[in-house]
N, C-alpha and C positions, 0 to 999 in steps of 0.2 A: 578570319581576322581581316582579310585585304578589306572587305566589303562596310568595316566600320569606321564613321565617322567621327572623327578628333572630339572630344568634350571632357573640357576640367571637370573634376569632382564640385567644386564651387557651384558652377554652370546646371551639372547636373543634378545636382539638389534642389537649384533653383527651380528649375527647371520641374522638375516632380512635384516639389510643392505646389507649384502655382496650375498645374493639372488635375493635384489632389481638391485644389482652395474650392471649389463651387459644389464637389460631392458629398463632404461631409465636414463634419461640426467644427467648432471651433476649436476646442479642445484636443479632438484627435489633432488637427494639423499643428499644433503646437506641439504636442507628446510628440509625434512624428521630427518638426523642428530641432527638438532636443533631442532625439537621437540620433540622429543624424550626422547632427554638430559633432557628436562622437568620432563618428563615420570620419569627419571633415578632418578632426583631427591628428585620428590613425591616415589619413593621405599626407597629411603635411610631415608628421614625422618621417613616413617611409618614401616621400619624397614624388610623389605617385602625383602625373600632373596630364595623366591621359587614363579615362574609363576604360580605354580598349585595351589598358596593358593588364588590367585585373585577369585573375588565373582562379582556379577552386583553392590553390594553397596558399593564395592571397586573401583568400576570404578565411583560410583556415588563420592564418594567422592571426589579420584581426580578432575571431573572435577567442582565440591565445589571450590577445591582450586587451580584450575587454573582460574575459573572465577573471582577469584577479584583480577587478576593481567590486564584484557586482557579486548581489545569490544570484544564482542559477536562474529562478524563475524569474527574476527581472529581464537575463540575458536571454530567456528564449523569448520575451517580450521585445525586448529593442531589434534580437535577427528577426523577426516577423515584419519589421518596417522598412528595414534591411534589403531583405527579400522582394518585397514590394517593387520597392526604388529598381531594385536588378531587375525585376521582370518590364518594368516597366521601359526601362534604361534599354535594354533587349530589342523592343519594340520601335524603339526610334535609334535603332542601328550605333547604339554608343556602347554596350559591353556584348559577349557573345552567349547566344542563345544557349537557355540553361542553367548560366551561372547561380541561378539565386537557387536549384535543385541542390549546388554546390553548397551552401550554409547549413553546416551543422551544427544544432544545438547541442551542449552534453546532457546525458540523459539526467531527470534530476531524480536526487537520492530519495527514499523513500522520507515522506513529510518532509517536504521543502515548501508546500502549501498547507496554508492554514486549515484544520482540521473541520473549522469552519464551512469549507468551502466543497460541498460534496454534494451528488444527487438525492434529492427527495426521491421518497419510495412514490407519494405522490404523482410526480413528476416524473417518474422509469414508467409509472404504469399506463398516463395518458399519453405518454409517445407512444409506449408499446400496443395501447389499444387502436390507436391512430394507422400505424403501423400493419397491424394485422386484419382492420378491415379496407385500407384503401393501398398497401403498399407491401400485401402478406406476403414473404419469402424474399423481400427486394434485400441488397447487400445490407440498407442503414438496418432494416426488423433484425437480419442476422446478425448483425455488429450487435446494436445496444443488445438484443437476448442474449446475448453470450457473454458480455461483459456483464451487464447488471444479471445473470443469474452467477455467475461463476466469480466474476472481480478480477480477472485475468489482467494483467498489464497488457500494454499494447505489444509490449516483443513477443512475448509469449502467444497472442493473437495472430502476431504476421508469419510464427514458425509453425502454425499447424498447417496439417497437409490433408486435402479432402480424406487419405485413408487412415487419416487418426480418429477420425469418427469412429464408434463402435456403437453397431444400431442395438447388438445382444443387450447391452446394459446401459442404453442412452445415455451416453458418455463418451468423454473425448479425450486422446492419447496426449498428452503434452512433452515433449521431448526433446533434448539439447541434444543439437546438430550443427557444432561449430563446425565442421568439417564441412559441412553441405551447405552455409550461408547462413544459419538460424543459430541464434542460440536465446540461453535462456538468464535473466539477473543474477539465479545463484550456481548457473551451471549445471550440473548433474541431477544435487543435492534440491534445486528447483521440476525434478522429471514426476510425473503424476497422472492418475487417473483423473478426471473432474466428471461426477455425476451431473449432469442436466434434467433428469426427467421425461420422460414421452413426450410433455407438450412440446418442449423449448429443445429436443432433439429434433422434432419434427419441424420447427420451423428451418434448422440449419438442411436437415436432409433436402427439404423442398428449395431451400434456396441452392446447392448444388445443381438442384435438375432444373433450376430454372431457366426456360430458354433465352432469360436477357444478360443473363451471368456470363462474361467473357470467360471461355475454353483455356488452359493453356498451360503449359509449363515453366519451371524456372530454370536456370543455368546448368542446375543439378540434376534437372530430367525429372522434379517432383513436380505433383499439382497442387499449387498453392488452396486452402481454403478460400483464401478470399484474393480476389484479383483484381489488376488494373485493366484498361479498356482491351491493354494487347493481352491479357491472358497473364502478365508477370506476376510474380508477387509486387505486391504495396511496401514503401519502405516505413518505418514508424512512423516519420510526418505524416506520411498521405494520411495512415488509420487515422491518426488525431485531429486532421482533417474533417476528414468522413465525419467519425464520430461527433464532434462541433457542433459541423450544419446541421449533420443529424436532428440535434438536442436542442438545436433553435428554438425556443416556445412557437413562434411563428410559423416552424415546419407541418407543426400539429395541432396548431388552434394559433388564438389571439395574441397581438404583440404585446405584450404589456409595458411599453414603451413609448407606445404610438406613434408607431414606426411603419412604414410600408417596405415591401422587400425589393421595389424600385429604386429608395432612396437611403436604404437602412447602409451603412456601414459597413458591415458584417455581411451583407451581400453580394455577389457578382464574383468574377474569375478571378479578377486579382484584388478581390475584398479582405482584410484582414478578420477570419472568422473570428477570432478570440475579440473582436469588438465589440460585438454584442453585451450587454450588463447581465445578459442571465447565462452566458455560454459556461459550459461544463466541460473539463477537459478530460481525458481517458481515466487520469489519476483521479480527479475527481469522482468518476460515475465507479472509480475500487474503491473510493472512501465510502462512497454512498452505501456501495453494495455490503461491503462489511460491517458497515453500522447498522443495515438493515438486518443482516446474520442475527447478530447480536442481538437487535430487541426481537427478535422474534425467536429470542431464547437457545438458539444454537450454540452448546459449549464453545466455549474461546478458544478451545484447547482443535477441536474441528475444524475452526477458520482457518486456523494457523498452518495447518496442513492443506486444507482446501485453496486458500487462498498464496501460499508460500511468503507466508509473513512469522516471522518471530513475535511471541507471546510480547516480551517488553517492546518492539517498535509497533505490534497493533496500536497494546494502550497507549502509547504515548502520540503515536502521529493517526492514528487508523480509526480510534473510536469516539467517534463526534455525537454519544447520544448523551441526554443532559442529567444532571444528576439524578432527577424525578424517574428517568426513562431506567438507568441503572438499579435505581431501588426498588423498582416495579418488577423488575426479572430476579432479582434477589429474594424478593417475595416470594413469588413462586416456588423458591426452594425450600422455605423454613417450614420447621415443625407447626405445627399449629396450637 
């Protein structure tokens, strides 16, 4: 703390925008503008007239009170610019390093995003084939295989441990472990086996042994499935991170934006990934994958448990195929 230099909230808004002003659109620096002003005005209420006095349960409390203004998916939108500002703020010695790691978004309820808004099967398959011939076994091929074959939420993602793999029946253990750091949405009632198949087991086995996959343990002495640089587990933001850039069109072919990854938004260290117009977020690529279930004629009744979704919140927030698509697999069922 000794080491930071005095700066109003005012200042440092200022301040950030006019760093952000030459990188990117117009637009964004406005959205940004307007949240902020949020920002400005949670300091003038709580009287907060130096960045260096901010704390993690100063940011918890803001986002207290910006949550009973806003949905959820708005509010993990405005901490993402939030965040920004704190890293950036970081950097020229006005709050203390970290802080923005500090901003927690609340988890959002299952369909809090338009059901609209989900990964093409299309679209899983040209990462995925991108993927497995220039980047086979790298953590993003493990990520999207496992989520788009499985639909796993991201917690459920970050609580596997390499030995809930089972290579006997190419499938992986899923298991609520509040006690050890992990748990699961629905707790217990969410524990399960999840078949993968030989292919998409073997991508995850090979990315285990892959020699650029950091080693390592977590607090509880387990080995995370998927890790950060030092070997930790990943907390849910980073997956949804990961997962983002991942799914960048431009990670795996053409911008369709025409956009470069020099000047894109959506790019670099402290880029907001959700910038991007075609970014897909974890939840998204479980819309996707269950809507793909589904027209590919998998009972509902299957998902439900595959996926640990209740039959009424699928249809209602889970199943994005159109009505042509539901009456095609309906078909399939009738007498003739």
């Amino acid at each position: 703390m000794s080491d930071l230099q005095p700066l109003t909230p005012e200042d440092g808004v200022e301040r950030f925008l006019r760093h952000r002003e030459p990188s990117v659109r117009e637009s964004t620096l406005q959205n940004a503008n307007t949240r902020l002003n949020y920002f400005l005005d949670w300091c003038e209420e709580r009287e907060i007239e130096d960045l260096n006095t901010l704390s993690g349960r100063d940011m918890a409390d803001f986002v207290a009170w910006r949550r009973g203004d806003i949905a959820p998916i708005t509010l993990q939108k405005q901490l993402s610019t939030i965040r920004q500002a704190c890293r950036w703020w970081a950097d020229i010695d006005a709050v203390e390093e970290g802080l923005a790691e500090k901003i927690h978004a609340p988890e959002l309820p299952d369909g809090a995003e338009s059901r609209d808004v989900h990964l093409d099967p299309e679209r899983a398959e040209a990462a995925l084939e991108y993927f497995e011939q220039y980047q086979y076994a790298s953590r993003d091929h493990a990520l999207i295989a496992l989520i788009w074959r499985t639909g796993m939420r991201r917690g459920a993602v970050r609580s596997l441990d390499v030995e809930d793999l089972q290579p006997d029946d190419n499938a992986v253990r899923v298991e609520h472990r509040i006690d050890e750091g992990t748990k699961l949405k629905n707790g217990e009632a969410g524990e399960r086996w999840v078949y993968l198949g030989p292919k998409w087991f073997q991508v995850l086995d090979d990315y285990v042994s892959n020699p650029g996959r950091p080693q390592g343990t977590d607090e509880y002495g387990r080995r995370p499935l998927f890790t950060k640089e030092d070997g930790g587990r990943p907390s849910a933001q980073t997956i949804y991170k990961w997962l983002m850039r991942a799914l960048h069109p431009c990670t795996y072919g053409e911008c369709p934006h025409d956009r470069t990854p020099e000047t894109c938004d959506a790019r670099g260290r402290t880029a907001n990934v959700a910038d991007c117009p075609s970014s897909r977020s974890p939840h998204a690529v479980r819309r996707g994958a269950i809507t793909h279930h589904l027209t590919e004629d998998t009972p509902p009744e299957t998902v439900s448990e595959r996926m640990d979704v209740s039959l009424d919140v699928l249809y209602q927030h889970y199943d994005a195929r159109t009505e042509r698509e539901k009456m095609d697999v309906r078909t399939d069922h009738l007498p003739e």
